[in-house]
N, C-alpha and C positions, 0 to 999 in steps of 0.2 A: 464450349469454352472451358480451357480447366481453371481450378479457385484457386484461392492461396487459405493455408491453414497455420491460426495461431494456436499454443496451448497455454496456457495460464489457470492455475487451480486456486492461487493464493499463495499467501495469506493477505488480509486488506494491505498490509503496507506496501507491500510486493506490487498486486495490485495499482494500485497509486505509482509506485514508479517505470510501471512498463509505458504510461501515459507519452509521453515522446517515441519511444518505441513504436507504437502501434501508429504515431501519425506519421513519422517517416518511412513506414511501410504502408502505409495510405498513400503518401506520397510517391512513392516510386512504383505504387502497381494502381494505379488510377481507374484504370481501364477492367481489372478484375475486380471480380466476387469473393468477399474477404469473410471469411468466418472464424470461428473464436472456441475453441474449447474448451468448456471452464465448470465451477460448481455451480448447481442450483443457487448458492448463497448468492452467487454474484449474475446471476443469469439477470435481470433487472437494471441492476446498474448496467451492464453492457449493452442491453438493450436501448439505453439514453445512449450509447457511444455513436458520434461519426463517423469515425474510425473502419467499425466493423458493418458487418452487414447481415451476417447472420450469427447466432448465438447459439452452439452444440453445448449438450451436457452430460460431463463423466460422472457418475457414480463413485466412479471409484472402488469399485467392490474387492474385495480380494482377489488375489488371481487366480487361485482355485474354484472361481465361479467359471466354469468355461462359457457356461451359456451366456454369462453379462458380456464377456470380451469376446465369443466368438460374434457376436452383434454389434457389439460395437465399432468391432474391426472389418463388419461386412457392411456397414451407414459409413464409416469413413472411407473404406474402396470406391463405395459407389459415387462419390463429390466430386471424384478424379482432380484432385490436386495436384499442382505440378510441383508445388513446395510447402514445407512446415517449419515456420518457426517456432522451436520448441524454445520458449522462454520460463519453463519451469525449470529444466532443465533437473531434474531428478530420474532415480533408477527406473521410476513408473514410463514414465517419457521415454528413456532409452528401450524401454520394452517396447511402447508402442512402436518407438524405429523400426525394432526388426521385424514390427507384424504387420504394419498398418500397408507396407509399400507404396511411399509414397516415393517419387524420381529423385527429389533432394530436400533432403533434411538441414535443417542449422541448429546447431546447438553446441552447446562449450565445447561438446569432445570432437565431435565432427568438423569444427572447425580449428581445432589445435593445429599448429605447425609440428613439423617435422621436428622432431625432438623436446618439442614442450609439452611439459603436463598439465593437468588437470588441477591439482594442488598447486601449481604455479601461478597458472593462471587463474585460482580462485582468488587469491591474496590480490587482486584489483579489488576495487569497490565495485558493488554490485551496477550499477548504470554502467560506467566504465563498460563492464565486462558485455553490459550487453552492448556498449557502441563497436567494441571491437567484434562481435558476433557478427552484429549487422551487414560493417563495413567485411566481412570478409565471405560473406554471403552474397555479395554485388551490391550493397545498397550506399552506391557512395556517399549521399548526403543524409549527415547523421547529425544534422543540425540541432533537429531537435531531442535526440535521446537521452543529451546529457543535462538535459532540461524539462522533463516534465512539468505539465503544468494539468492540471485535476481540475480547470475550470468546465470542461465539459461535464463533469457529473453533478455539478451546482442546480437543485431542483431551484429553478427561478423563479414558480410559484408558489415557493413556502414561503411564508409571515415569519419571520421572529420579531414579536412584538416586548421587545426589552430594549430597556435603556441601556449606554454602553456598559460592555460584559468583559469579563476578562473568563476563558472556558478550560476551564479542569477537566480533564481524564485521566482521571487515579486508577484508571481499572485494568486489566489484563487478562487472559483467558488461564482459568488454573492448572493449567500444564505448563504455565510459563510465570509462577509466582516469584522467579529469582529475578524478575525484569520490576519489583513494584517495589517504589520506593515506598519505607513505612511509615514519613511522617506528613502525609497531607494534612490529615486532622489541624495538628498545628500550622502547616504553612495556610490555611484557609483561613486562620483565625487570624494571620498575620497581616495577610492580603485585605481584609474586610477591616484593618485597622487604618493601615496604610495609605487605600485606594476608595475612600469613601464614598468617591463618585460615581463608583464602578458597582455592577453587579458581580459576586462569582457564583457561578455559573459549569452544568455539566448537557450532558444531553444521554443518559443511559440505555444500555441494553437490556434486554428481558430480566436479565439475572442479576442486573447491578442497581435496581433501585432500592433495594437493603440500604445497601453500603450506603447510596447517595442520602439517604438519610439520618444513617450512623454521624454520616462526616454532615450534616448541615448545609448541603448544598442543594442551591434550588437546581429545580429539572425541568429541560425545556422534551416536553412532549407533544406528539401527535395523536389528536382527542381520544389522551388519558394512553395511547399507546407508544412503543419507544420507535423512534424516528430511524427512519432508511438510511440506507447510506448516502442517497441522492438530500435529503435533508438535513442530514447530519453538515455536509458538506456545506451546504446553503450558512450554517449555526458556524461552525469555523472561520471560513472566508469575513464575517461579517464582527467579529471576537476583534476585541481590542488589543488581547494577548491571550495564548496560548499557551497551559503549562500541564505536559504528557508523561506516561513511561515513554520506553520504546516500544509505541503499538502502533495499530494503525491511525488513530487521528494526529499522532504525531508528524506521521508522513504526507496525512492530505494536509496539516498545516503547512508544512514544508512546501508543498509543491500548488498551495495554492499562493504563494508568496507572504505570508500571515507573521506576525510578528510573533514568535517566542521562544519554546524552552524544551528540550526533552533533556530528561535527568537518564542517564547510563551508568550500569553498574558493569561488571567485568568482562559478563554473557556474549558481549562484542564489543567492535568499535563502530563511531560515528562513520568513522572513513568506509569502513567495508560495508556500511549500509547505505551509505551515500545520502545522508538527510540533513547535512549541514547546509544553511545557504547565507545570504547575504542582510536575508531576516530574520530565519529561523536557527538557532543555536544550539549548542548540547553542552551538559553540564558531567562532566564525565569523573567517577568516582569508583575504585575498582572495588571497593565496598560498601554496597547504595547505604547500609544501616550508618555508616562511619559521615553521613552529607545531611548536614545538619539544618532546619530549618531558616533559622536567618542567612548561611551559604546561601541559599537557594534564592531569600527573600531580595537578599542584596543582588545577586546576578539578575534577579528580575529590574529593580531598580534601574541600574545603571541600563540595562537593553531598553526598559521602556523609553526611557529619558533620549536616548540615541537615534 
């Protein structure tokens, strides 16, 4: 029986939005063996996925490792896949095209029309671009793509034992410091005036419980450790509101239907990353230093109140 092969490396928000994705190709291959190729980081959470069935893991090495890719690309011959959807859709992935041989490949370039480019078709928002990938790849119903929804990685046996919270993530990975807005400090102090009834509230990374201290905000851990993403997720869904950079819990608020706020500075737009929704809003400012605490305080306001 041949599989089907996904590839997805990240990053978390990425991640989060292939969620429709991967069930409408659940959907239309029922009957195959669905596997996943992705980081260690996320090997775990995919593993909670229905979605998928089995979980492969790239390295990533350089590609002057011959011996990492010549094995790699002799475990991937051997699955005999009869398709990949490449939803990273980077030059690493294009490489794997022409090594891995698989009969049919989907991804942005491969399925471009006759005359359109790559830069053309990158100016869709990123879901978009993958609805149109899909559907030209055979998969007519792409119901759910342009809808993720991240309830499937909600660890259902986590506790959060807090009274209602309102959840901050002020943090960012420092390769991408132009994405942080710099004044939490103050808008925490604003909030905890404001929302008396409220906790705020974070749930940190390894490296960010400094900060979480810096800035005065409690931390919800996993005993005394920082929580998965399968619990992090549990911690969002369950937030009264939501206020991110553009990171990743930004996007599983987004798409787990969640009430709040990602602050945007110039680095992108809202639209071409596709995390606006019906609950979840962005506050967009092409200079995050120039977006002032009470701007922010009040756009909270008025969304909480809605």
């Amino acid at each position: 029986m041949s599989n089907i092969l996904i590839i997805k490396h990240g990053s978390l928000g990425d991640i989060v939005q292939i969620s429709g994705a991967l069930l409408d190709i659940r959907s239309h291959f029922k009957n195959k063996k669905i596997y996943i190729l992705t980081t260690s980081k996320y090997k775990n959470l995919f593993k909670s996925c229905p979605y998928v069935d089995e979980v492969l893991i790239d390295k990533r090495l350089p590609r002057w490792n011959f011996f990492y890719l010549l094995n790699l690309i002799k475990d991937i011959r051997k699955l005999n896949f009869e398709i990949c959807f490449d939803l990273q859709n980077s030059s690493r992935t294009d490489f794997y095209r022409k090594n891995f041989k698989i009969k049919s490949w989907s991804s942005s370039i491969t399925t471009l029309k006759k005359g359109e480019t790559k830069k053309t078709f990158d100016q869709n928002g990123v879901i978009e671009r993958f609805k149109i990938q899909l559907e030209r790849s055979g998969i007519s119903n792409t119901i759910n793509v342009v809808k993720p929804d991240f309830s499937w990685a909600i660890d259902q046996n986590f506790v959060v034992n807090e009274k209602p919270y309102i959840y901050i993530a002020p943090f960012c990975s420092p390769k991408l410091k132009h994405k942080v807005w710099p004044y939490y400090k103050e808008l925490i102090e604003l909030l905890k005036q404001n929302f008396k009834n409220l906790e705020i509230l974070t749930a940190p990374g390894p490296s960010e419980i400094g900060l979480c201290k810096d800035l005065k905000l409690k931390m919800i851990l996993n005993n005394e450790k920082p929580t998965n993403i399968n619990q992090l997720s549990k911690i969002i869904k369950e937030a009264s509101f939501v206020v991110a950079n553009d990171t990743g819990p930004a996007h599983i608020a987004a798409h787990l239907n969640v009430k709040g706020l990602a602050l945007f500075g110039s680095h992108t737009s809202a639209k071409k990353v596709s995390i606006e929704t019906n609950n979840f809003k962005v506050l967009e400012k092409e200079n995050l230093d120039k977006l002032t605490p009470l701007e922010v305080l009040d756009t909270i306001i008025k969304q909480f109140s809605t």
